[in-house]
C-alpha positions as CSV (number, residue, x, y, z in Angstrom):
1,X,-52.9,58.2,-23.6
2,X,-51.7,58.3,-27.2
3,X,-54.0,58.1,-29.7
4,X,-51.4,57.4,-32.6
5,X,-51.4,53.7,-34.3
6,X,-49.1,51.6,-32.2
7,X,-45.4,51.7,-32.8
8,X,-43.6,48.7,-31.0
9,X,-40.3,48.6,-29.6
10,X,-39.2,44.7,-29.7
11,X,-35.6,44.9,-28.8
12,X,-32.7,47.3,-27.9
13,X,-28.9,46.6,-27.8
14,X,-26.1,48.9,-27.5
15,X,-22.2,48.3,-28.0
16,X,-20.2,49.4,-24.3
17,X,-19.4,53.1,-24.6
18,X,-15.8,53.2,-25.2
19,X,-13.6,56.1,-23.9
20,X,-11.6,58.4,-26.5
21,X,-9.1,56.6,-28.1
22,X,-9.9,53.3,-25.2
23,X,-10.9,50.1,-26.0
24,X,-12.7,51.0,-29.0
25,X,-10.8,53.3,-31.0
26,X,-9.6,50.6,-33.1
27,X,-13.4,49.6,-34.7
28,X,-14.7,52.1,-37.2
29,X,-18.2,53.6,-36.3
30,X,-19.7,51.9,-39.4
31,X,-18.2,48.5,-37.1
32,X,-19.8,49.6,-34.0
33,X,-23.4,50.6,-35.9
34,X,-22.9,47.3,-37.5
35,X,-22.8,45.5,-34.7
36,X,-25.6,47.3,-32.5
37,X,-27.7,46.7,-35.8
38,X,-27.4,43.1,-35.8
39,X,-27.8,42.4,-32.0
40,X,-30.7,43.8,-32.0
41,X,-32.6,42.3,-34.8
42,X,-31.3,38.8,-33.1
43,X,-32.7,40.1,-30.0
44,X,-36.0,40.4,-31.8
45,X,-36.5,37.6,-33.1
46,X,-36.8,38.1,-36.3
47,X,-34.8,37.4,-39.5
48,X,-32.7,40.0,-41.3
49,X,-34.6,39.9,-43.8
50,X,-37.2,40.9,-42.4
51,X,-36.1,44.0,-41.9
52,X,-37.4,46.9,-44.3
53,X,-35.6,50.1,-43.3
54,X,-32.8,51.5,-41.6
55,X,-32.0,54.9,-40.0
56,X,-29.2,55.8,-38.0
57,X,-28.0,58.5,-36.7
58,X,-24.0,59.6,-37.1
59,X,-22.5,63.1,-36.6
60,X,-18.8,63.1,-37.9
61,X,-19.7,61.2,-41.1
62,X,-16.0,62.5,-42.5
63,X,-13.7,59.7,-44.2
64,X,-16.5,56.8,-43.0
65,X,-17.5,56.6,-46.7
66,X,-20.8,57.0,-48.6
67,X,-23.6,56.5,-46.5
68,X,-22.9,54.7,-43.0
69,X,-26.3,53.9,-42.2
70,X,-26.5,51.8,-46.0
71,X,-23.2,50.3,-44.4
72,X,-24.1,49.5,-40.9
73,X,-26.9,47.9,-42.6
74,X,-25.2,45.7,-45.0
75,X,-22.3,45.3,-42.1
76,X,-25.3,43.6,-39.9
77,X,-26.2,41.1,-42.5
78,X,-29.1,43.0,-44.1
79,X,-30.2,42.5,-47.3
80,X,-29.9,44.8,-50.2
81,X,-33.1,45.6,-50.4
82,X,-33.4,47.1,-47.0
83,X,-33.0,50.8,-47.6
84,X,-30.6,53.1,-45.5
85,X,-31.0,56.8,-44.4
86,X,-27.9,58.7,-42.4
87,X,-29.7,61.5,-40.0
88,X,-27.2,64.2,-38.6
89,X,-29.2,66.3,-36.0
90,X,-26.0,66.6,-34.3
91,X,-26.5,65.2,-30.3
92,X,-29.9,64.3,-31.0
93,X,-29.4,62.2,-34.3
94,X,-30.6,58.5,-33.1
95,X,-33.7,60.3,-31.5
96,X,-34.4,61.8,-34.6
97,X,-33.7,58.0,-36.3
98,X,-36.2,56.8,-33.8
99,X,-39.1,59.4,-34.4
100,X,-38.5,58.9,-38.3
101,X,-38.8,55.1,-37.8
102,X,-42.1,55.6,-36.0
103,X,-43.3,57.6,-38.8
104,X,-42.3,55.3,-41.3
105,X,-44.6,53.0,-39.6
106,X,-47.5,54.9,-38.9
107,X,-47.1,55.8,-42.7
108,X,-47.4,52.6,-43.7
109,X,-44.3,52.7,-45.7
110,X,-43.0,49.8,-43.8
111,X,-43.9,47.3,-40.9
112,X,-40.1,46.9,-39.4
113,X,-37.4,49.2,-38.9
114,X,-34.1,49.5,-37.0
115,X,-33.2,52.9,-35.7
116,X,-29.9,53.9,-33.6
117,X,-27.0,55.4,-34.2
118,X,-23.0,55.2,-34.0
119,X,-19.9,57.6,-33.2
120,X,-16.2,56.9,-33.6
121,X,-15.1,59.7,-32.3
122,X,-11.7,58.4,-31.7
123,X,-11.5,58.2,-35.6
124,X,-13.1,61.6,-37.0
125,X,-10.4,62.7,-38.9
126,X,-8.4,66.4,-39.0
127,X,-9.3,68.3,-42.4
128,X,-7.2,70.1,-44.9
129,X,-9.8,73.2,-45.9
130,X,-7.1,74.7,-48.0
131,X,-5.3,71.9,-49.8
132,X,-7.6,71.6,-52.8
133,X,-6.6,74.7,-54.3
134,X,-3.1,73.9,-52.7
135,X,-0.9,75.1,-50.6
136,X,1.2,78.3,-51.9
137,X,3.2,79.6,-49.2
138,X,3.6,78.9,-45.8
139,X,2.5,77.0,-42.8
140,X,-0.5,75.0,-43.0
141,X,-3.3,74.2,-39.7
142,X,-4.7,70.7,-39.7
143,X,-8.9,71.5,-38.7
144,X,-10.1,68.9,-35.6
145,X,-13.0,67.6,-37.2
146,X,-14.2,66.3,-33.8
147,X,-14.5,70.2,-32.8
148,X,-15.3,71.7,-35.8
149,X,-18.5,69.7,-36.7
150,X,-19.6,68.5,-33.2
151,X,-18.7,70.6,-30.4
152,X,-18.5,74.0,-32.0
153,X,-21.7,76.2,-32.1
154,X,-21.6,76.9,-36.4
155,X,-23.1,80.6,-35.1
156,X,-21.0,81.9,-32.6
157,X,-17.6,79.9,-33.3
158,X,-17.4,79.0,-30.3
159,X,-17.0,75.7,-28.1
160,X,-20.2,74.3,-26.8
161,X,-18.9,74.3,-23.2
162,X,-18.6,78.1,-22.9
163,X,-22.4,77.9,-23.9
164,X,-22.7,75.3,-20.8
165,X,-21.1,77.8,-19.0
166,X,-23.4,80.5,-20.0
167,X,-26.2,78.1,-18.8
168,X,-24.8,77.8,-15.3
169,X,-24.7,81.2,-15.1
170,X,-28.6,81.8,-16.4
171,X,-29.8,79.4,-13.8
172,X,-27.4,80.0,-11.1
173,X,-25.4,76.4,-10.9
174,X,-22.1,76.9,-9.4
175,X,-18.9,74.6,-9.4
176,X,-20.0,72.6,-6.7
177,X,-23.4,71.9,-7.4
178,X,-22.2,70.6,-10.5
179,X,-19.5,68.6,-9.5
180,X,-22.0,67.2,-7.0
181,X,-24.0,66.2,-9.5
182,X,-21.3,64.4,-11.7
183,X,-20.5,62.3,-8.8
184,X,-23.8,61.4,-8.1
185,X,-23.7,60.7,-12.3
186,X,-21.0,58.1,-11.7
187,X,-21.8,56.4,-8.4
188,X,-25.5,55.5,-10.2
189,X,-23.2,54.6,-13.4
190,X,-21.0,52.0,-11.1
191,X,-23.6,50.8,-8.9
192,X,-26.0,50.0,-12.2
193,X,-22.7,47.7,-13.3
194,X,-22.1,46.4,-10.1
195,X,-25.4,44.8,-10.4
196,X,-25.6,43.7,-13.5
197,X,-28.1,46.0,-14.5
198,X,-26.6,47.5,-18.1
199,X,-25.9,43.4,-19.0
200,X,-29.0,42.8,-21.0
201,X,-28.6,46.6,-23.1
202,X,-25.3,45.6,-23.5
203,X,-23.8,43.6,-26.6
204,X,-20.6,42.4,-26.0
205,X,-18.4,43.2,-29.0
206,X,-14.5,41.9,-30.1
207,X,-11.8,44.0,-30.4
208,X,-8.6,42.9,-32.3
209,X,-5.4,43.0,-30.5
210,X,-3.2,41.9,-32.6
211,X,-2.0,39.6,-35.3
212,X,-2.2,35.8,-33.4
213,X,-3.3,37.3,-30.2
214,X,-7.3,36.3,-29.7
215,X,-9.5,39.1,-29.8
216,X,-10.6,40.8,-26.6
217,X,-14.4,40.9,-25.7
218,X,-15.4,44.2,-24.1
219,X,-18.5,44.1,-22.0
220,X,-18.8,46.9,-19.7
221,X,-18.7,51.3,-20.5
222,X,-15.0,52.2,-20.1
223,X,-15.8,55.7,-18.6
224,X,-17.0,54.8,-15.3
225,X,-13.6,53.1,-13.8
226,X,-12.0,56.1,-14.5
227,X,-13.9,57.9,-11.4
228,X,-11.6,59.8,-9.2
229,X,-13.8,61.8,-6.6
230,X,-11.1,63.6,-5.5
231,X,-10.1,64.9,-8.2
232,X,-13.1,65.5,-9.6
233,X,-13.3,68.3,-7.8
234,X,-9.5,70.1,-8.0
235,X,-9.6,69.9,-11.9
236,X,-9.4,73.7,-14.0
237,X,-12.4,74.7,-16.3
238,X,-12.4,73.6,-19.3
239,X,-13.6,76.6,-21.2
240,X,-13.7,79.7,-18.7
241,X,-10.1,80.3,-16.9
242,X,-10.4,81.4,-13.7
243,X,-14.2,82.0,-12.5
244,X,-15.7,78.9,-14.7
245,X,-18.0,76.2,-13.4
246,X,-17.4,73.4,-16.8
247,X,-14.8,71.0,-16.4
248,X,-13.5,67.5,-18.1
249,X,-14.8,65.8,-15.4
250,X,-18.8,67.6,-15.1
251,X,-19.0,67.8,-18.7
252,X,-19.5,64.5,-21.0
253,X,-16.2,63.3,-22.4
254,X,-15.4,62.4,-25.8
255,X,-16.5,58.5,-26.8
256,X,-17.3,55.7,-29.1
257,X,-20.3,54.0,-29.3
258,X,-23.6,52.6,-31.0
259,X,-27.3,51.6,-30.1
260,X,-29.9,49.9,-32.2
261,X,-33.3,49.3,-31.6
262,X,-36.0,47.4,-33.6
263,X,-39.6,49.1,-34.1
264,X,-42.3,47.5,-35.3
265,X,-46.1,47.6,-36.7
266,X,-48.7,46.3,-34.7
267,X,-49.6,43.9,-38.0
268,X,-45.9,43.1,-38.1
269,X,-46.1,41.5,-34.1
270,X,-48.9,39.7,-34.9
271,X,-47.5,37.9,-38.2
272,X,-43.7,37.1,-36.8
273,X,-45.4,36.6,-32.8
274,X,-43.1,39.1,-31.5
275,X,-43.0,40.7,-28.0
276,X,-42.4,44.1,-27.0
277,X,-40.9,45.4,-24.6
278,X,-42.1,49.1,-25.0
279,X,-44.6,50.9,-27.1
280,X,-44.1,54.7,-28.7
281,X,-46.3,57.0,-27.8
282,X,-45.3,60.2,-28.7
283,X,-42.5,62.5,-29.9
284,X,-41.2,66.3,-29.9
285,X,-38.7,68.2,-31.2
286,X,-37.8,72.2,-30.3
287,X,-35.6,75.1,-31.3
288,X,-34.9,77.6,-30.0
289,X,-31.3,80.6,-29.9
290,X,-28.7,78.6,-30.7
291,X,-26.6,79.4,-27.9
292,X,-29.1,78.3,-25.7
293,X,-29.2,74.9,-26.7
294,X,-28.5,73.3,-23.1
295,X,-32.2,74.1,-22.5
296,X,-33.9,72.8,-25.4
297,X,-35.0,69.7,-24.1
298,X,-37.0,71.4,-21.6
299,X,-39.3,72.7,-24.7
300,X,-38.9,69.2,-26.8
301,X,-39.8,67.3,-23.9
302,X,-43.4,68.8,-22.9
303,X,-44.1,68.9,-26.6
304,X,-43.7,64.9,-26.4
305,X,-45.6,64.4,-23.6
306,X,-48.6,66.2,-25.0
307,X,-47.9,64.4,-28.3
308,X,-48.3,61.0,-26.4
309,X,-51.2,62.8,-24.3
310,X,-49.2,61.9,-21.2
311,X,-48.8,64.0,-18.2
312,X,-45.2,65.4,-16.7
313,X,-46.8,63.8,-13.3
314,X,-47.4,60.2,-14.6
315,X,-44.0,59.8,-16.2
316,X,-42.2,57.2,-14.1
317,X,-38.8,58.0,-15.3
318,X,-36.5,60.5,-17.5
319,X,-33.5,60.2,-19.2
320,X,-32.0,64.0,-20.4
321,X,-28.6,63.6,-21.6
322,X,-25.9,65.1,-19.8
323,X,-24.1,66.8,-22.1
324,X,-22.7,69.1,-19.3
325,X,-23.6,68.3,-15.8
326,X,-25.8,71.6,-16.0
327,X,-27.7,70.4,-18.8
328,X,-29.5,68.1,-16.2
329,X,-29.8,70.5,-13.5
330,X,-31.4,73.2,-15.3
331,X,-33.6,71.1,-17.1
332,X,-34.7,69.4,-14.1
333,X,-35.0,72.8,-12.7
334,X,-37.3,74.5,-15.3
335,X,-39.8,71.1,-16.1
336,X,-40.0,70.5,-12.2
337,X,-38.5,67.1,-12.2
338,X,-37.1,65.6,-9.4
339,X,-33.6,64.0,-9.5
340,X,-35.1,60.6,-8.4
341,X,-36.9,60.2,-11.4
342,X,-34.2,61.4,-13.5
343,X,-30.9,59.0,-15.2
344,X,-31.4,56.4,-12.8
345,X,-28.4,54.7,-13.8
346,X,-25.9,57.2,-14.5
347,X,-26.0,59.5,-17.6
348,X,-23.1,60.9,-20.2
349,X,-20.9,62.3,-17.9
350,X,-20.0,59.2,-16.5
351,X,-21.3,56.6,-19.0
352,X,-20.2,58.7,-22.1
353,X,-21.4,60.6,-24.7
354,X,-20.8,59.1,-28.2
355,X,-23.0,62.3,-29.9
356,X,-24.8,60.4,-32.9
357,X,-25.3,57.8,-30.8
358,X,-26.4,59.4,-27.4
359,X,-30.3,59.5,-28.3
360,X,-30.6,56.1,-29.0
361,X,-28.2,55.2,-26.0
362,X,-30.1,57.1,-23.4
363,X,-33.9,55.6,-24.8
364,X,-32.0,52.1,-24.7
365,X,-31.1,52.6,-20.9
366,X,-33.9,54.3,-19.5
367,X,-35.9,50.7,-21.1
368,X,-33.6,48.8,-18.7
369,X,-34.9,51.6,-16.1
370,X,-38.5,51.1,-16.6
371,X,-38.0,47.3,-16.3
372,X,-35.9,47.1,-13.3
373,X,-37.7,49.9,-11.1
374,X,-41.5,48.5,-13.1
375,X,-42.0,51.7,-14.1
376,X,-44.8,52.2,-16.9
377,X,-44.1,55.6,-18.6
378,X,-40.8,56.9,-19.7
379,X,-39.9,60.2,-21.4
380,X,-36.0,61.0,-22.7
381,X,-34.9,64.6,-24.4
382,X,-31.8,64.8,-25.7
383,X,-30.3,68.7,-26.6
384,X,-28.9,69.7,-30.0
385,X,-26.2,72.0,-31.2
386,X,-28.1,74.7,-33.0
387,X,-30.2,75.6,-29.8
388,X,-32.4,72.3,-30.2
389,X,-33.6,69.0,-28.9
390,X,-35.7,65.4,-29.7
391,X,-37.7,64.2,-27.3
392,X,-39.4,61.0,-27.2
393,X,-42.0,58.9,-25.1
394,X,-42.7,55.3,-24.1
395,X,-44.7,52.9,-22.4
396,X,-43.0,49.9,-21.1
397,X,-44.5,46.8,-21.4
398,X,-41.8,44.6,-19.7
């Protein structure tokens, strides 16, 4: 087991994943990290001030202002002392958060730290490129921002899906296995609501509706009523006409979202008498071609288990983010994990995929996994545009 100083998680709390321009689109991501922020540290018990350092993981930063993770912070009642760091890492952001938190710790630069992340992507903006030096003769093309920093591989200029594509066809997934898969994604996603199971990583947030209209409280992801079996399996590819295996409904779709989660020193438990619910243990992060991304976690996450000195065998249960259906599947396939071990509760393609938010999402849920199935050890990668991945591991102690 890990030999590292003890890193303590003491709380977790996520906003409901809302769908692309759903129930969220009209709270900023700097709102949404805001709120994840301060859920958690009341979760933990402890008192904002408390808090020493912040990091939080956003992707489409555009038009959100200076610094969102120095926002969330002060927008969670934080004092001004606490200091903020933004971490882009693309999908793997809040993991990233996470691991730097730990080693802010273990550095003993500070005893508590919230790390998480947030996504609007709802409100990532369309750019301009060419209006600074104006505009001099005709038509202009608005740039999606949402595409052009998220989902496009910076290499290849192409959309990440034709890369999901090219995974499917590397490790021999068709259509149906993927689909199959997806449905299974959303059945665990409905049946985890159904029972209650996603109410204590959940943090119930307000949404304005409207000038003298009360505000609405949103408590549950938005993604998974919108299940259609059926159709699930008629829709087009996405990204390859004709012969492709991607569609809307096996790949992630597009969301809005936050997750917070409050790490702490072994001195700082002792002095506030705080209690865990999961211990660090390790960490990993991997590279490798950038159009091979999909893969990555199946290098990041090894590298955390022998980090944390833990074997693929005595982990209890994964969470890889579905970023495509086949991200799972060949990941699975390569580490030799079985499926019953793996996103117990659904993953992205049915809960949602809110990309600098995703890491910190999937480590939040697959807590709630180790608690309700008592599971011990728990191990979630999460891939990365640029051909990497974050891993990390815990130990529940729930």
């Amino acid at each position: 087991m890990s030999s590292l100083p003890p890193v303590y998680i003491v709380s977790a709390a996520r906003t409901p994943t809302g769908a692309f321009l759903g129930s969220l689109s009209s709270l900023s991501a700097v709102q949404l990290g805001s709120h994840a922020i301060k859920a958690a540290v009341e979760r933990a018990g402890i008192k904002p001030t408390d808090v020493e350092e912040v990091f939080v993981g956003n992707v489409l930063s555009a038009n959100l202002g200076q610094n969102p993770a120095r926002q969330c912070a002060l927008g969670a009642g934080l004092p001004e002392s606490t200091v903020a760091t933004t971490i882009n890492k693309v999908c793997a952001s809040s993991i990233k958060a996470l691991i730097v938190g730990a080693q802010t710790i273990i550095t003993g630069n500070a005893d508590i730290v919230v790390a998480g992340g947030t996504e609007s992507m709802s409100n990532t903006p369309h750019y301009l490129p060419n209006m600074r030096t104006g505009a001099k003769f005709g038509d202009q093309s608005l740039v999606d921002g949402v595409l052009k920093d998220g989902l496009t591989d910076a290499y290849k200029k192409e959309h990440m899906g034709l890369q999901g594509e090219e995974c499917a066809d590397d490790h021999g997934f068709s259509r149906e296995q993927q689909d199959d898969y997806c449905i299974r994604s959303y059945k665990k996603a409905i049946a985890a609501h159904e029972a209650g199971l996603f109410k204590e990583e959940i943090a119930p947030i307000e949404v304005p509706v409207g000038r003298g209209k009360p505000p609405v409280v949103v408590d549950r992801d938005d993604e998974p009523k919108n299940f259609n079996e059926a159709k699930t399996r008629t829709l087009r590819p996405s990204f390859k006409p004709g012969n492709g295996t991607v569609t809307a409904a096996n790949a992630s779709p597009l969301n809005d979202g936050a997750a917070a989660l409050v790490l702490a020193s072994e001195e700082a438990v002792k002095k506030h008498g705080l209690k865990p619910i999961a211990k660090i243990l390790g960490w990993g992060d991997a590279e490798q071609n950038p159009s091979k991304f999909t893969t990555a976690p199946a290098l990041a996450m090894p590298k955390a288990l022998k980090h944390a000195k833990v074997e693929l065998s005595a982990v209890d249960a994964f969470e890889i983010n579905e970023a495509f259906s086949v991200v799972a599947l060949a990941n699975m396939k390569i580490l030799g994990i079985e499926e019953d071990k793996v996103n117990l509760h659904g993953g992205a393609v049915a809960i949602g995929h809110a990309l600098g938010a995703s890491g910190a999402r999937i480590t939040t849920t697959l807590l709630g996994v180790l608690k309700e199935k008592k599971g011990k050890i728990g191990c979630a990668g999460i891939c990365n545009g640029g051909g990497g991945a974050s891993a990390i591991v815990v130990e529940s102690l729930q």
